[in-house]
Every structure is written in C-alpha cells, then in structure tokens.
Steps between C-alpha positions, in 0.01 A plus 500: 500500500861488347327808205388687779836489693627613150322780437555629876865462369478659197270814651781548776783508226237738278553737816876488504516360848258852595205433767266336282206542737455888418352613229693458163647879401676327162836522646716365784549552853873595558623432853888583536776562805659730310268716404230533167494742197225531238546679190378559122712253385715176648834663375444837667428270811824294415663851568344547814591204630867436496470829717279253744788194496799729521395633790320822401198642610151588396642835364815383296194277341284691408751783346767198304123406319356810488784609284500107316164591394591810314680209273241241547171656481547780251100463371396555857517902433799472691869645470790667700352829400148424635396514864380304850315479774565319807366386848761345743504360851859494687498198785769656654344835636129413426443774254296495184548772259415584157751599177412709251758431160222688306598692185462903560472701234782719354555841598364644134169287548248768615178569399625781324711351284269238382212710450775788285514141344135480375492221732182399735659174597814368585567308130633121507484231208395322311555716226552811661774739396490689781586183770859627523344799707361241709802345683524509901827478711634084575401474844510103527917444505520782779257302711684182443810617624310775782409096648826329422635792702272530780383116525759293261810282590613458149691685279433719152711189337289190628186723468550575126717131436137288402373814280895603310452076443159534366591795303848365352418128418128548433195322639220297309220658322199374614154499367314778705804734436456434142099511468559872647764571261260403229343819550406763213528792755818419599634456125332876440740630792807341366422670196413836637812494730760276279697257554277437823534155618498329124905413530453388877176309488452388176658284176460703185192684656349133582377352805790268606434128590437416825775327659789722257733712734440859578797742592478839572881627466337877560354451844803260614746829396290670763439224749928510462530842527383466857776243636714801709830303490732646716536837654827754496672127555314373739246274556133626540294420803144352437329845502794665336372250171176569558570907526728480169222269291251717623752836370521299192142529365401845657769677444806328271509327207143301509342872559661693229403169259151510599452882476692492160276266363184693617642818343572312141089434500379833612471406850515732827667344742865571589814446760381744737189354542619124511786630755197687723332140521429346804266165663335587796394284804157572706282372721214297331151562546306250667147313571345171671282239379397251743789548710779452267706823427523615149762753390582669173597790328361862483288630256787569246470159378141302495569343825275599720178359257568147646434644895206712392355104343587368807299756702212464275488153530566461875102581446420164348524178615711382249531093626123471470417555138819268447832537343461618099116449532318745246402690796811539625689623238220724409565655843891501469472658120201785645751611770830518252284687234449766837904509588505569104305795527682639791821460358453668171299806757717546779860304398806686432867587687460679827776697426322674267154464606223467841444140474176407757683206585392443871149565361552205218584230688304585837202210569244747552523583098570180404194383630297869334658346211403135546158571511520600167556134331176347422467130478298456241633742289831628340664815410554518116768702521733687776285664786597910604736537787320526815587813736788354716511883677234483736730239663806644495628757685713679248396796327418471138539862465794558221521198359633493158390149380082608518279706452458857750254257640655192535334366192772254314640650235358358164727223300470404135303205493596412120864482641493139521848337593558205270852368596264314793630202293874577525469455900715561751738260719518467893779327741403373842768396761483332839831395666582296781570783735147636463582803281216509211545739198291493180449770177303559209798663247318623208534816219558521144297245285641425148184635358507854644846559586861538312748156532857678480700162352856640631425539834225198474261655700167746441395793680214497718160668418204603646098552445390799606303807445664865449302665781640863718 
C-alpha cells in the first residue's frame, strides 16, 4: 500500500499540481489570479508577465513579449520587420475584434513590375538573388502599439524595458535555436546577402554552445530608438509615448534605417510607403459548433479553414469513434484536406477580391462537403475546392482572384514552401479582468529573406504567385 500511495504522489507531482484525472496533454494545467500567458518560449513569457504583476493588462502583455520575442525567438521566422495577426476580446465593452499587423506590399510591387522583371513568382530564398524584391511593409510593431494605445495601461518604456534587457545583456542560446541555425539554407542566404546574421548569431561562422550568451547590440539600437524621452520639455502622456515610438519606426530614424538598408540590396520598398502604413481593426467572421461560438479572422489570413472543419465535422459524431481512434483522426484529417482545397480556391484579401465567404462557412455546404469524406478511404492528395457560390449571395461576377467562371485560378504545385521547419511563434493572454488577446507574429525566415545586422532585424516576405 505505502508504493501505491507513492506513485499516486509521484503521478500528481508528474502533473505539476494540474488535474490529473483528464487526459495527459504532456504539459501542465496553469491556474492563476492574475492572469496566464503562453508563448514560444518561457523568456518571451517572462516578458509578458511582469506586465501581469505590475498591474498591466492582457494588452501591455502581449505587446512587452511580442516585441521580447523579436530578441528571443529570432529562428521562429520572426522579426520587427515581419508581421501579425490578432483576435482580441475587451471585458469592458464586450467586443471581440480582429487586428490585422499584416505586411502589404510596397507601392512598386505590381504585377507589372515583376513580370517587366521576367518574374512569374514573387522570388524568396534560399538562394535566390532576387529575395530583396520580395520584402513587405513591418506591420507587427504598429499593431503592438495600435493595442497599447487602444487597450494598454503601460507605457512605450515598461513595454520595450524586458526586450532593450534581452537585447543589451543577451539571453542563453538554447538547443532548438541552435539546431535551426544549423541550417545549410540559411548559411546560403548569409552568403547571398552578406554579413547576414553570421556576426549576430554565430562564433567564427560556428554554431555557438548552448548555454553561451547571445546579444544583439543591432536590434537593442532600435528597440532604444523607440524610448520618446521627453517632449519640447515636458513630460509625455502615456499615448503621447506611444504616438512618438510609433513616429519613430514609420516615419523617423527606425524608417529611414530600414528603407536604407533595403535600397543598399536592391530592394523596393521606401519612406513613403513605410510612412503610408497602417493596422487595421474589423469585425471577425464567425461560426458554431455545438453551441460554442468560434470567431476568427477573414479570409486574408487562413483563418477561416478551422470554422469550415468545424462545420464539416458537426456531421460526425466525433465522441463515438473515441478520442485519437484511427477512425477519428481519419475523419478530422478528410475534412482539413477539404478546408485545404478551399483555401488555396477561393482564399485571398477582400479588398482586392469577391471572397464567397458566407457561402464557406454556411452548414448547408459544410455538410455538401462532408459527404464527401469516405471512411474507408483517403484522399492522396488535396481535394478541388467545392463551389461555395451557390450558397452565397454575392455575385461572383468580376472577381479578379478566378476564373470568368469562378473556377480557382491555377497555383504552381512544384512551389513547395520549405521554411515549414523554421515555424512561426504565437502569444496567448488572459488577464484577470477578462480581457483575452492572442497572435501569431510571423514573416521573414532566415532561409528566404535578408537579416540586416545594423538594424538587427529582416524584412518580411511573402509566397505568392504574379497573377493580374
């Protein structure tokens, strides 16, 4: 009896004091009064946090790590140049909204000029000499402060304190930073675009040890650069900070770095364009599954593929063929490959294009498009977009992203993205108030895009075809 009281001991510690009677995920469960943030790494969270116990809310979190993580997680195609997208819920009025800080392109990047280039795709790395024509606007530090200034109680200084501290005295190296570094592709970049990272990242063009100290002196100049001090001799209000920081990298110094640097590789972007940049706030689209409320952004990101699952599989009982059975994820996988094939048919900025989205995520062609997964059998590769227009009641007429008919415009299916294993990073925040906030803040892998070492930061490129 005393073993088995032991291992009951031992399996509670195993869960970290978590409720061991659900079903083991591999980590924790975090319970908090203060509030809970999860993050691609524990010093980005570490950020985050001393917003939580100084008072701050869910916003100053997520924006003081957001812009850690530009130091911390530089392998997670990641940088002050690069972009995000965000979903937030404000407990004080109710509302839930959605933030686009996704990189636009630059005013010279038409389908003109890249096909006067010879170009039929938008070129990125590796190896490309052409990825300097690739670079889109920094969208992710004007979101950051867009919520600091709507949503935040902090100011520029404590939001940038835990990343200028990361920056200036350095942080560990740690081992899946490094195995990414390790990385042929990214050493062909460095080359093509020189210095690159090699002076920031590396010891004689080695793989440091994990555990040695990295410093980035480039990106803490610009995290610095930020600070607004004072103001004609005055102090600066909250939002006055926020306004000048914000000044700072569209328009002042930061700017004029950034847009230097792209010029000295051939790049397109300038001033004017970073100083015509803006985030933008909109309602997110929405579905149901089983009663619970799901909400996410428009078809401008890849959003909207986890409702269109959801509808599918409202179809299926799910809890009968048991949690990870083959059948089940069989079922889950058939109904993802689907969303995949809508996506790459019908997905794109509705600015630009007629996106059927009221048609994609209605139930009646979810379930048309449920019928479609067979349980015996499996697609062996991504299925054709199904015809989302017969429930929708916009017109498809003039739409620039298909076909006269509707038909999806054809992509290259040799164009196979292979920074997959670079990643991305994501911050979730949940604060005692009730305010949540969370953000996938993403763009410009080593391996396909151009590390500027002064400014310690690389610009942000896309994937996409050069289509009229």
């Amino acid at each position: 009896m005393a073993g088995d009281n032991m291992v009951s001991q031992q399996s509670s510690v195993n869960t970290e004091q978590g409720n061991i009677t659900q079903q083991s995920t591999g980590r924790p469960v975090i319970r908090s009064t203060e509030g809970v943030i999860s993050s691609g790494h524990y010093l980005t969270s570490m950020a985050g946090t001393k917003m939580l116990l100084s008072g701050g809310n869910a916003f100053d979190a997520i924006v003081a790590a957001g812009f850690a993580a530009a130091v911390v997680e530089p392998i997670a195609s990641y940088s002050l140049a690069a972009e995000g997208v965000f979903m937030l819920h404000y407990a004080k009025t109710g509302e839930i909204l959605s933030l686009s800080g996704q990189g636009t392109a630059p005013g010279k990047a038409t389908p003109s000029f890249y096909k006067e280039q010879g170009l039929d795709r938008i070129p990125t790395g590796p190896g490309h000499d052409r990825s300097h024509l690739s670079f889109t606007l920094p969208g992710v530090v004007h979101a950051y402060i867009s919520l600091a200034e709507r949503y935040g109680t902090k100011t520029i200084d404590e939001l940038l304190a835990p990343a200028i501290s990361y920056a200036d005295e350095g942080i560990p190296n740690y081992e899946y930073m490094l195995d990414r570094l390790d990385s042929a592709s990214t050493a062909q970049q460095f080359d093509l675009y020189e210095p690159g990272g090699w002076d920031v990242f590396y010891n004689s063009r080695q793989v440091p040890e994990a555990g040695s100290l990295l410093t980035q002196p480039g990106l803490a100049n610009t995290l610095r650069a930020m600070l607004p001090g004072s103001g004609n001799g005055h102090a600066l209000s909250r939002v006055e900070g926020l306004q000048k920081a914000r000044e700072v990298f569209y328009h002042g110094p930061i700017a004029q770095l950034i847009a230097h640097s792209v010029a000295s590789v051939g790049g397109i972007m300038t001033t004017d364009d970073l100083a015509a940049y803006r985030s933008q706030y909109e309602t997110p689209v929405k579905t149901t599954f089983h009663g619970y409320e799901i909400h996410g952004q428009d078809t401008w990101t890849q959003g909207p593929m986890l409702m269109q699952t959801l509808n599918m599989l409202e179809n299926f009982d799910l809890k009968s063929m048991g949690h990870n059975s083959p059948q089940y994820i069989h079922t889950v996988l058939e109904a993802l490959k689907l969303a995949f094939g809508d996506r790459e048919a019908y997905y794109g900025d509705p600015d630009f294009s007629i996106i059927p989205i009221d048609g994609l995520l209605s139930k009646e062609y979810a379930a048309e498009r449920a019928k479609l997964i067979d349980p015996a059998k499996a697609y062996p590769a991504q299925p054709d977009g199904g015809d989302p227009w017969r429930y929708s009641r916009k017109s498809r007429s003039g739409n620039s992203a298909h076909g006269g008919n509707g038909v999806p415009a054809a992509s290259d299916p040799s164009a196979v993205d292979t920074s997959a294993r670079d990643g991305t990073t994501h911050v979730s925040v949940l604060d005692k108030q009730g305010n949540m906030v969370c953000g996938t803040i993403s763009g410009g892998a080593f391996a396909k895009s151009v590390f500027f070492h002064r400014a310690g930061l690389r610009a942000e490129h896309p994937h996409r075809d050069v289509q009229q």
